[in-house]
N, C-alpha and C positions, 0 to 999 in steps of 0.2 A: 626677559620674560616675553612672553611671544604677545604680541595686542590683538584682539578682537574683537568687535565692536558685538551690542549686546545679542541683536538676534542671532549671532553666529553662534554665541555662546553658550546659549540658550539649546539653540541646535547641537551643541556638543553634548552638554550636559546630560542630555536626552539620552544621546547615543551612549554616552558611558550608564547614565541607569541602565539602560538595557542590557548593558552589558555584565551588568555587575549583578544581573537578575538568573544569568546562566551559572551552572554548577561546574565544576572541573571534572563529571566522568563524561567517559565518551557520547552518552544519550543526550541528547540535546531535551531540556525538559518545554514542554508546553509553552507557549508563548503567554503571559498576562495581559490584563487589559490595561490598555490607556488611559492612565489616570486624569489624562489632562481635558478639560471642555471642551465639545467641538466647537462651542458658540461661548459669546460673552458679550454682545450688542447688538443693536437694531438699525437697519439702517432709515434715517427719516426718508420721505419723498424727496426729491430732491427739489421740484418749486419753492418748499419751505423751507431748506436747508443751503443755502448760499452763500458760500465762503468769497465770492468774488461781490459782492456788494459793501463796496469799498467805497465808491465814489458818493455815495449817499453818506457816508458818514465823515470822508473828510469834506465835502461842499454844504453839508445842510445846513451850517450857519455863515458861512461866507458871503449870501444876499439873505437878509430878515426875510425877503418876501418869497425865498426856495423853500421855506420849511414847512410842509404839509405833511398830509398824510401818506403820501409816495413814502417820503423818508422814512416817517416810522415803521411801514412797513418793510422796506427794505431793509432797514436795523434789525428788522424782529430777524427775517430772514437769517442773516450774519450772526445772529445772537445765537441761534436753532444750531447752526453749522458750528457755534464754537462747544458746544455741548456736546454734539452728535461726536465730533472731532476726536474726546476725549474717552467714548468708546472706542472709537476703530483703532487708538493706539493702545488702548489694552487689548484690544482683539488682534492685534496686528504681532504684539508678543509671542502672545500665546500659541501664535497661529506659526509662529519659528519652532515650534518645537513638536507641533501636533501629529508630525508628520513617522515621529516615531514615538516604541512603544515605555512612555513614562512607568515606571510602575515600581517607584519605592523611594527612599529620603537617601538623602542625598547633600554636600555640603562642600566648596569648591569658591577659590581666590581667585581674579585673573585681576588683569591690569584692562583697562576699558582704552579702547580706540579712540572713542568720543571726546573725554577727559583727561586721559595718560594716568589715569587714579585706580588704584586697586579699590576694588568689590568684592564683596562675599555674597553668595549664594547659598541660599539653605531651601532643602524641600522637607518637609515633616507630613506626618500624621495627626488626625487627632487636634486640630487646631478650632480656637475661640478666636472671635473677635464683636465686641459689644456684645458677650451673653451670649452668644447663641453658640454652636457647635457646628464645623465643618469636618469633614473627611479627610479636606487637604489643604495645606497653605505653600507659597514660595515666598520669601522673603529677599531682598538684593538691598546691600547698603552698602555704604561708601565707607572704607574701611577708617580712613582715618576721622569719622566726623564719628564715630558709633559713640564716644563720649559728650558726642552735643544730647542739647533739651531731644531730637527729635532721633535720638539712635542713630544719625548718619541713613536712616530708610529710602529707598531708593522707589523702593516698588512693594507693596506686599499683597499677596490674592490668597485668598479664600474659596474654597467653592465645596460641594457635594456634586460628587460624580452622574450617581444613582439615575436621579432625577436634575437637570444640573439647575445651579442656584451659587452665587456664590458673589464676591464682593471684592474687589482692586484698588486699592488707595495708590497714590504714585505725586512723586514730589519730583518735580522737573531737574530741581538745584541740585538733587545731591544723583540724579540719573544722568547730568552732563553739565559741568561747572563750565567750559566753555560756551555754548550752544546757550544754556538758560542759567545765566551769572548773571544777568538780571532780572529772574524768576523769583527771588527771595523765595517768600513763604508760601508761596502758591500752592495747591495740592490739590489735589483731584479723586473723587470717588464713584467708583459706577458699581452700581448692584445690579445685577441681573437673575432673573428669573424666571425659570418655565412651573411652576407650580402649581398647580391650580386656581387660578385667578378668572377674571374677566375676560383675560387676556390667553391666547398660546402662550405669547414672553411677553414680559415686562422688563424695561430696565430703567433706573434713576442714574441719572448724570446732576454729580453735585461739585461746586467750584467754589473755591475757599481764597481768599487772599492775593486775589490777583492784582500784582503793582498798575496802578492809574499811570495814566500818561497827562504829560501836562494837560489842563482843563483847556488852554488856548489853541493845544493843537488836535486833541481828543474829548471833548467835554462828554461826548457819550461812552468813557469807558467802562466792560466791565466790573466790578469790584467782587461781587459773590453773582451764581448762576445754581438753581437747581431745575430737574426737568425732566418729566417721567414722559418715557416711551413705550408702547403698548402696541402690539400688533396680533389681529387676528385675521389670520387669511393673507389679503391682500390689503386691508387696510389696516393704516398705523393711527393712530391717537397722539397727541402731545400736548401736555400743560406744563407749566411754570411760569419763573420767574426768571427776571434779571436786576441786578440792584446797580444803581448807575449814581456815585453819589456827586456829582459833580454835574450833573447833569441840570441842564433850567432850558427854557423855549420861549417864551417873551417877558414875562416877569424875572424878577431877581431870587424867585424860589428855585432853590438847589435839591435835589435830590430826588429822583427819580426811579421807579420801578416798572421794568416791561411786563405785565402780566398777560400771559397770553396763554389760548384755547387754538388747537390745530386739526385739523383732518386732512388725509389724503391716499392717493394708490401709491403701496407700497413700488419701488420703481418706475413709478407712472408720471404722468404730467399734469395732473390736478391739484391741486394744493390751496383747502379754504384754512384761514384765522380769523379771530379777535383778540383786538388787544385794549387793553385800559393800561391807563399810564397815573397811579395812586404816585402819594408821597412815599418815601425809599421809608419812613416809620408808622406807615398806616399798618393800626392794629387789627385786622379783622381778615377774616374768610369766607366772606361772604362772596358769592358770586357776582348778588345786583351789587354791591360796594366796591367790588375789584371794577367790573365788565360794564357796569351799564350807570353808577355814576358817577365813576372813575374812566367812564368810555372815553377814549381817544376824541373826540368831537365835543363832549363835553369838555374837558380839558381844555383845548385849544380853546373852544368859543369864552369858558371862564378868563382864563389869562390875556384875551386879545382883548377884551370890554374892561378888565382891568388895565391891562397895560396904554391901550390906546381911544380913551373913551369919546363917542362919538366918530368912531371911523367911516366912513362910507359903507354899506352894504357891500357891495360889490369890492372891494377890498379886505373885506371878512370871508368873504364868500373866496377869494383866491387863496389864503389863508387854509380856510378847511375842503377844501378838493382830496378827494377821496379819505377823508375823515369817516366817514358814514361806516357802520360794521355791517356784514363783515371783510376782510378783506380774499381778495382770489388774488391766488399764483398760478402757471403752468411752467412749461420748460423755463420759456424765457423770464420767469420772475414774478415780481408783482405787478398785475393786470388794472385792478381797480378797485373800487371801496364800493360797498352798497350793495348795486344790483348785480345778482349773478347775470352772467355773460355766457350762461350755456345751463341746460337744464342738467349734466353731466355732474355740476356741481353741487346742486340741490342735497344730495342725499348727505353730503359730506358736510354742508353746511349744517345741516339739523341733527350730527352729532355732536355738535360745538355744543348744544344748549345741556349736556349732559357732562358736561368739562371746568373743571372750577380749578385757576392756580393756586398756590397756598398764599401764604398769610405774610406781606412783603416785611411787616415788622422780622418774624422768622428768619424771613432770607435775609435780611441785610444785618443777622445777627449768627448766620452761619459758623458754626466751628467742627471742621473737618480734622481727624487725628488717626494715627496709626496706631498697629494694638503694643 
Protein backbone atom coordinates (compact mmCIF):
# COMPACT_ATOMS: atom_id res chain seq x y z
CA UNK A 1 0.00 0.00 0.00
CA UNK A 2 1.43 3.06 -1.04
CA UNK A 3 2.38 5.66 2.24
CA UNK A 4 1.42 9.28 2.48
CA UNK A 5 1.85 11.42 4.95
CA UNK A 6 -1.45 13.18 6.06
CA UNK A 7 -1.51 16.66 4.02
CA UNK A 8 -0.84 14.67 0.87
CA UNK A 9 -3.66 12.77 1.51
CA UNK A 10 -5.81 15.14 2.30
CA UNK A 11 -4.63 16.72 -1.06
CA UNK A 12 -5.88 13.61 -2.78
CA UNK A 13 -8.79 13.12 -1.24
CA UNK A 14 -9.92 16.51 -2.44
CA UNK A 15 -8.91 15.68 -5.82
CA UNK A 16 -10.80 12.43 -6.18
CA UNK A 17 -14.15 14.32 -4.46
CA UNK A 18 -13.87 16.31 -7.31
CA UNK A 19 -13.69 14.10 -9.32
CA UNK A 20 -16.35 12.01 -8.40
CA UNK A 21 -18.56 15.36 -8.58
CA UNK A 22 -18.37 14.95 -12.67
CA UNK A 23 -20.96 12.96 -14.56
CA UNK A 24 -19.80 10.36 -17.52
CA UNK A 25 -21.61 12.30 -20.55
CA UNK A 26 -19.47 14.32 -22.68
CA UNK A 27 -20.64 18.00 -20.87
CA UNK A 28 -18.52 18.74 -18.35
CA UNK A 29 -21.29 19.98 -15.55
CA UNK A 30 -20.54 23.28 -13.60
CA UNK A 31 -18.05 23.28 -11.15
CA UNK A 32 -19.48 23.37 -7.15
CA UNK A 33 -18.34 25.21 -4.44
CA UNK A 34 -15.72 24.56 -2.01
CA UNK A 35 -16.88 23.12 0.64
CA UNK A 36 -13.85 23.46 2.69
CA UNK A 37 -13.01 27.01 5.04
CA UNK A 38 -10.77 29.35 3.78
CA UNK A 39 -9.83 30.27 7.38
CA UNK A 40 -10.00 28.43 10.74
CA UNK A 41 -7.47 30.69 13.00
CA UNK A 42 -6.09 34.02 14.03
CA UNK A 43 -2.89 34.63 14.02
CA UNK A 44 -1.75 36.51 17.61
CA UNK A 45 0.96 39.45 17.35
CA UNK A 46 3.82 38.11 17.47
CA UNK A 47 5.50 40.16 20.81
CA UNK A 48 2.98 38.15 22.65
CA UNK A 49 3.22 34.92 20.97
CA UNK A 50 6.85 33.50 21.37
CA UNK A 51 7.65 30.07 20.96
CA UNK A 52 11.45 30.66 21.43
CA UNK A 53 11.14 31.72 25.03
CA UNK A 54 12.71 28.78 26.38
CA UNK A 55 15.47 30.08 28.27
CA UNK A 56 13.19 31.78 30.72
CA UNK A 57 11.54 28.70 31.70
CA UNK A 58 14.28 26.21 31.81
CA UNK A 59 16.71 29.16 34.01
CA UNK A 60 13.87 30.75 36.15
CA UNK A 61 14.46 28.72 39.06
CA UNK A 62 18.12 27.77 38.73
CA UNK A 63 19.14 31.06 40.91
CA UNK A 64 16.06 31.99 43.60
CA UNK A 65 17.10 35.44 42.92
CA UNK A 66 16.41 35.09 38.67
CA UNK A 67 12.72 34.81 39.30
CA UNK A 68 10.94 38.08 38.61
CA UNK A 69 8.68 39.35 36.52
CA UNK A 70 10.83 39.05 33.20
CA UNK A 71 10.11 35.42 33.67
CA UNK A 72 6.57 35.48 34.10
CA UNK A 73 6.33 37.38 31.38
CA UNK A 74 8.17 35.65 29.12
CA UNK A 75 6.21 32.27 30.23
CA UNK A 76 3.03 34.12 29.45
CA UNK A 77 4.60 34.74 25.97
CA UNK A 78 5.49 30.72 25.45
CA UNK A 79 2.15 29.90 26.82
CA UNK A 80 0.21 32.38 24.09
CA UNK A 81 2.43 30.61 21.23
CA UNK A 82 1.41 27.04 22.56
CA UNK A 83 -2.24 28.01 22.10
CA UNK A 84 -1.84 30.10 19.02
CA UNK A 85 0.25 26.74 17.79
CA UNK A 86 -2.72 24.59 17.85
CA UNK A 87 -4.69 26.68 15.46
CA UNK A 88 -2.26 26.97 12.72
CA UNK A 89 -1.99 23.13 12.75
CA UNK A 90 -5.70 22.93 12.21
CA UNK A 91 -5.36 25.56 9.62
CA UNK A 92 -2.36 24.19 8.32
CA UNK A 93 -4.67 20.88 7.43
CA UNK A 94 -7.16 22.34 6.04
CA UNK A 95 -5.32 24.59 4.15
CA UNK A 96 -3.68 20.94 2.20
CA UNK A 97 -6.81 20.47 0.61
CA UNK A 98 -8.18 24.16 0.01
CA UNK A 99 -6.74 24.41 -2.85
CA UNK A 100 -9.23 22.15 -4.59
CA UNK A 101 -12.87 21.99 -5.21
CA UNK A 102 -14.20 19.70 -1.91
CA UNK A 103 -17.84 19.42 -2.62
CA UNK A 104 -19.49 16.04 -1.37
CA UNK A 105 -18.85 12.83 1.32
CA UNK A 106 -16.57 10.94 0.96
CA UNK A 107 -14.72 7.82 2.84
CA UNK A 108 -11.01 6.37 2.14
CA UNK A 109 -8.19 3.99 4.16
CA UNK A 110 -4.53 4.65 3.58
CA UNK A 111 -1.61 3.72 5.49
CA UNK A 112 -0.01 7.00 7.22
CA UNK A 113 3.69 7.98 6.55
CA UNK A 114 3.99 9.39 10.06
CA UNK A 115 3.01 6.10 11.89
CA UNK A 116 3.03 3.15 9.24
CA UNK A 117 -0.87 2.76 10.71
CA UNK A 118 -3.76 2.64 8.55
CA UNK A 119 -6.47 5.71 8.88
CA UNK A 120 -9.74 6.19 7.80
CA UNK A 121 -11.12 9.26 6.49
CA UNK A 122 -14.76 10.15 6.38
CA UNK A 123 -16.28 13.53 5.00
CA UNK A 124 -20.21 13.77 5.68
CA UNK A 125 -23.01 16.14 5.73
CA UNK A 126 -25.42 17.30 8.05
CA UNK A 127 -23.20 16.81 11.09
CA UNK A 128 -23.66 17.69 15.25
CA UNK A 129 -21.22 18.10 17.56
CA UNK A 130 -22.24 19.31 21.25
CA UNK A 131 -25.90 20.17 20.15
CA UNK A 132 -25.46 22.29 17.64
CA UNK A 133 -25.57 21.53 13.81
CA UNK A 134 -23.02 21.92 11.06
CA UNK A 135 -23.12 21.60 7.33
CA UNK A 136 -19.95 19.71 7.24
CA UNK A 137 -17.63 17.38 9.21
CA UNK A 138 -14.17 15.27 8.32
CA UNK A 139 -13.43 12.78 10.76
CA UNK A 140 -9.64 10.66 10.36
CA UNK A 141 -9.03 7.78 13.07
CA UNK A 142 -6.63 5.22 13.54
CA UNK A 143 -8.01 2.26 12.12
CA UNK A 144 -6.98 -0.18 14.56
CA UNK A 145 -7.58 1.83 17.97
CA UNK A 146 -11.56 2.82 16.60
CA UNK A 147 -12.61 0.08 19.42
CA UNK A 148 -10.77 2.16 22.16
CA UNK A 149 -12.85 4.47 24.91
CA UNK A 150 -11.89 7.42 22.23
CA UNK A 151 -12.88 5.72 18.74
CA UNK A 152 -9.25 5.62 17.60
CA UNK A 153 -10.15 9.89 16.50
CA UNK A 154 -7.37 11.31 14.96
CA UNK A 155 -8.91 14.65 14.00
CA UNK A 156 -12.59 15.65 13.67
CA UNK A 157 -13.87 19.35 12.17
CA UNK A 158 -16.98 20.66 12.00
CA UNK A 159 -17.81 23.96 10.34
CA UNK A 160 -20.68 25.93 8.38
CA UNK A 161 -19.56 26.97 4.98
CA UNK A 162 -22.20 29.87 4.50
CA UNK A 163 -20.95 32.16 6.97
CA UNK A 164 -17.77 30.10 8.30
CA UNK A 165 -17.93 28.90 12.07
CA UNK A 166 -17.07 25.70 12.84
CA UNK A 167 -14.97 23.46 15.54
CA UNK A 168 -11.53 20.94 15.31
CA UNK A 169 -10.88 18.65 18.12
CA UNK A 170 -7.43 16.57 17.09
CA UNK A 171 -5.60 14.09 19.55
CA UNK A 172 -1.89 13.96 18.66
CA UNK A 173 -1.60 10.10 19.72
CA UNK A 174 -3.69 8.61 17.52
CA UNK A 175 -2.46 11.33 14.37
CA UNK A 176 1.15 9.82 14.84
CA UNK A 177 2.03 7.07 17.35
CA UNK A 178 5.67 7.71 16.52
CA UNK A 179 6.21 11.67 16.69
CA UNK A 180 3.53 11.87 19.90
CA UNK A 181 3.75 8.34 21.93
CA UNK A 182 4.24 10.33 24.54
CA UNK A 183 1.27 12.66 23.97
CA UNK A 184 -1.16 10.21 25.75
CA UNK A 185 -4.40 12.00 26.27
CA UNK A 186 -3.69 15.31 25.04
CA UNK A 187 -6.38 16.85 22.84
CA UNK A 188 -6.93 19.95 21.47
CA UNK A 189 -9.94 22.12 20.37
CA UNK A 190 -10.28 25.34 18.38
CA UNK A 191 -13.71 26.98 17.52
CA UNK A 192 -13.59 29.47 15.19
CA UNK A 193 -15.83 32.05 14.18
CA UNK A 194 -16.79 34.87 11.82
CA UNK A 195 -20.43 35.42 13.15
CA UNK A 196 -21.58 38.24 14.29
CA UNK A 197 -19.75 39.07 17.37
CA UNK A 198 -17.55 41.93 18.73
CA UNK A 199 -15.24 40.67 16.83
CA UNK A 200 -14.69 40.15 12.59
CA UNK A 201 -13.28 36.36 14.06
CA UNK A 202 -13.10 35.00 17.00
CA UNK A 203 -11.52 31.89 17.81
CA UNK A 204 -11.06 29.67 21.36
CA UNK A 205 -7.99 27.48 21.61
CA UNK A 206 -8.59 24.93 24.36
CA UNK A 207 -5.83 22.13 25.68
CA UNK A 208 -6.84 19.24 27.61
CA UNK A 209 -4.47 16.59 29.25
CA UNK A 210 -1.21 17.64 28.44
CA UNK A 211 1.52 15.08 30.20
CA UNK A 212 3.77 17.33 32.87
CA UNK A 213 7.32 16.94 32.63
CA UNK A 214 9.25 16.13 35.66
CA UNK A 215 8.46 19.31 38.30
CA UNK A 216 12.61 19.42 38.69
CA UNK A 217 13.29 19.79 35.17
CA UNK A 218 9.81 21.72 34.05
CA UNK A 219 7.89 22.94 37.22
CA UNK A 220 6.19 25.46 34.96
CA UNK A 221 4.42 22.82 32.74
CA UNK A 222 1.40 23.12 31.04
CA UNK A 223 -1.49 20.77 32.27
CA UNK A 224 -4.93 22.41 30.58
CA UNK A 225 -4.73 25.99 28.37
CA UNK A 226 -7.82 27.83 27.10
CA UNK A 227 -7.68 31.13 25.11
CA UNK A 228 -10.03 33.27 23.13
CA UNK A 229 -8.58 35.14 20.17
CA UNK A 230 -10.51 38.17 18.61
CA UNK A 231 -9.48 40.40 15.98
CA UNK A 232 -11.08 43.40 14.45
CA UNK A 233 -9.25 45.12 11.83
CA UNK A 234 -5.77 45.12 12.66
CA UNK A 235 -6.05 44.60 16.14
CA UNK A 236 -6.32 41.22 18.09
CA UNK A 237 -7.64 40.64 21.65
CA UNK A 238 -6.49 37.74 23.90
CA UNK A 239 -7.68 36.39 27.34
CA UNK A 240 -7.14 33.09 29.21
CA UNK A 241 -5.69 30.85 31.12
CA UNK A 242 -2.94 28.36 31.77
CA UNK A 243 -3.27 25.80 34.65
CA UNK A 244 0.33 24.78 35.82
CA UNK A 245 -0.16 22.39 38.61
CA UNK A 246 3.21 21.79 39.76
CA UNK A 247 4.08 24.88 39.71
CA UNK A 248 5.31 27.17 43.28
CA UNK A 249 7.83 30.47 43.43
CA UNK A 250 9.10 30.86 46.89
CA UNK A 251 6.79 29.20 49.15
CA UNK A 252 5.99 25.51 49.14
CA UNK A 253 2.32 26.39 47.59
CA UNK A 254 1.93 24.33 44.40
CA UNK A 255 -0.27 25.09 41.74
CA UNK A 256 -0.65 27.80 39.72
CA UNK A 257 -2.67 29.56 37.09
CA UNK A 258 -1.54 32.21 34.26
CA UNK A 259 -4.34 34.41 33.79
CA UNK A 260 -3.96 36.85 31.43
CA UNK A 261 -5.51 39.95 29.39
CA UNK A 262 -3.52 40.95 25.87
CA UNK A 263 -3.61 43.53 23.25
CA UNK A 264 -1.79 44.13 20.03
CA UNK A 265 -1.24 44.96 16.02
CA UNK A 266 -2.15 42.25 14.28
CA UNK A 267 1.49 41.44 12.57
CA UNK A 268 2.92 44.31 14.12
CA UNK A 269 5.46 44.98 17.01
CA UNK A 270 3.32 46.19 19.87
CA UNK A 271 2.30 43.70 22.16
CA UNK A 272 0.58 44.96 25.87
CA UNK A 273 -0.54 42.17 28.81
CA UNK A 274 -1.55 41.53 32.33
CA UNK A 275 -1.23 38.85 34.21
CA UNK A 276 -2.23 37.55 37.73
CA UNK A 277 -1.10 34.40 38.94
CA UNK A 278 -4.36 32.89 41.30
CA UNK A 279 -4.31 29.34 42.89
CA UNK A 280 -4.64 26.54 39.89
CA UNK A 281 -8.50 26.04 42.33
CA UNK A 282 -9.47 29.66 42.82
CA UNK A 283 -13.14 29.65 42.38
CA UNK A 284 -14.11 32.97 40.90
CA UNK A 285 -14.34 35.25 37.67
CA UNK A 286 -13.89 38.13 38.85
CA UNK A 287 -11.61 40.29 37.15
CA UNK A 288 -10.20 42.39 40.47
CA UNK A 289 -9.74 38.65 41.93
CA UNK A 290 -8.01 37.17 38.94
CA UNK A 291 -5.82 40.69 37.73
CA UNK A 292 -5.56 42.99 40.64
CA UNK A 293 -5.47 40.73 43.82
CA UNK A 294 -4.16 37.82 42.28
CA UNK A 295 -1.78 40.53 40.42
CA UNK A 296 1.46 39.20 39.58
CA UNK A 297 3.22 41.86 42.23
CA UNK A 298 0.92 41.03 44.66
CA UNK A 299 1.81 37.43 44.60
CA UNK A 300 5.34 37.68 44.54
CA UNK A 301 5.42 40.50 47.35
CA UNK A 302 2.76 37.86 49.60
CA UNK A 303 4.95 34.83 49.16
CA UNK A 304 8.46 36.66 49.60
CA UNK A 305 7.24 38.26 53.32
CA UNK A 306 6.00 34.80 53.89
CA UNK A 307 8.74 32.92 52.70
CA UNK A 308 11.66 35.19 53.89
CA UNK A 309 10.47 37.49 56.62
CA UNK A 310 12.33 40.63 57.31
CA UNK A 311 14.25 40.62 54.06
CA UNK A 312 16.03 43.75 53.23
CA UNK A 313 14.06 46.12 51.14
CA UNK A 314 16.28 46.30 48.31
CA UNK A 315 16.40 42.44 48.06
CA UNK A 316 12.48 42.47 47.71
CA UNK A 317 12.70 45.06 45.47
CA UNK A 318 15.13 42.66 43.09
CA UNK A 319 12.70 40.12 43.51
CA UNK A 320 9.66 42.07 41.95
CA UNK A 321 11.42 44.07 38.84
CA UNK A 322 9.10 44.54 36.38
CA UNK A 323 6.28 42.89 38.50
CA UNK A 324 4.20 46.16 38.14
CA UNK A 325 1.09 45.74 35.30
CA UNK A 326 1.00 45.96 32.76
CA UNK A 327 3.44 44.19 30.94
CA UNK A 328 4.95 45.58 27.06
CA UNK A 329 6.21 43.40 24.31
CA UNK A 330 7.59 44.40 20.83
CA UNK A 331 9.44 42.39 18.18
CA UNK A 332 12.14 41.41 20.41
CA UNK A 333 9.91 40.24 23.45
CA UNK A 334 9.17 41.45 26.67
CA UNK A 335 10.31 45.04 27.32
CA UNK A 336 9.13 45.95 30.84
CA UNK A 337 6.46 46.04 33.45
CA UNK A 338 4.81 49.28 34.55
CA UNK A 339 5.34 52.14 32.54
CA UNK A 340 4.62 52.21 29.00
CA UNK A 341 7.82 52.90 27.01
CA UNK A 342 6.02 54.68 24.07
CA UNK A 343 2.71 56.45 23.92
CA UNK A 344 2.19 53.84 20.74
CA UNK A 345 1.12 51.65 23.34
CA UNK A 346 -1.31 53.45 25.45
CA UNK A 347 -4.31 52.74 23.41
CA UNK A 348 -3.61 48.96 23.57
CA UNK A 349 -3.06 49.10 27.10
CA UNK A 350 -6.59 50.51 27.94
CA UNK A 351 -8.15 47.74 26.14
CA UNK A 352 -6.85 45.38 28.69
CA UNK A 353 -9.33 46.83 31.29
CA UNK A 354 -12.22 45.41 29.13
CA UNK A 355 -10.57 41.79 29.12
CA UNK A 356 -11.45 39.31 32.09
CA UNK A 357 -9.84 35.30 31.84
CA UNK A 358 -12.20 32.69 33.07
CA UNK A 359 -12.64 31.03 36.08
CA UNK A 360 -8.99 29.05 36.82
CA UNK A 361 -11.15 26.52 38.98
CA UNK A 362 -12.94 25.86 35.29
CA UNK A 363 -9.67 25.48 33.52
CA UNK A 364 -7.91 23.24 35.74
CA UNK A 365 -11.06 21.12 35.53
CA UNK A 366 -11.17 21.04 31.68
CA UNK A 367 -12.64 18.04 29.72
CA UNK A 368 -12.12 18.30 26.03
CA UNK A 369 -13.95 15.14 23.86
CA UNK A 370 -14.85 14.24 20.40
CA UNK A 371 -18.39 13.72 19.22
Amino acid sequence: MKKINLLTLLSLVALLLFAASCDDSIDTPPAQEDILPERFSIDVPDPLANRNATSARENARAEEDQLNGNEIYELLSLFIAIGEGAGELTEAILGGVSQFDVNGEFFFSYESDDDQRIKNLTVTSDATYEDVDYQYSLTITDAASEGNDDGGKAMQVFWNKDVIKGVAILKPYNIDRIKDVDAGDAIYKIEYSEESTDYDAHMIVTIDNLPLADPSVDPFAISTLKMFVGKTGEVVDVYGNSYHPNASFFTDDQGFNWAFVASGVHKGSIGVAEVGLPAGNLNSDDRAVLLVENSLKNVFTSQIQTEFPGLPQEQIDAYLKNTEAPGYFNSDGFIQGGESPDPLFDQFADRLQDLTPYNPAVIAALDVSFE
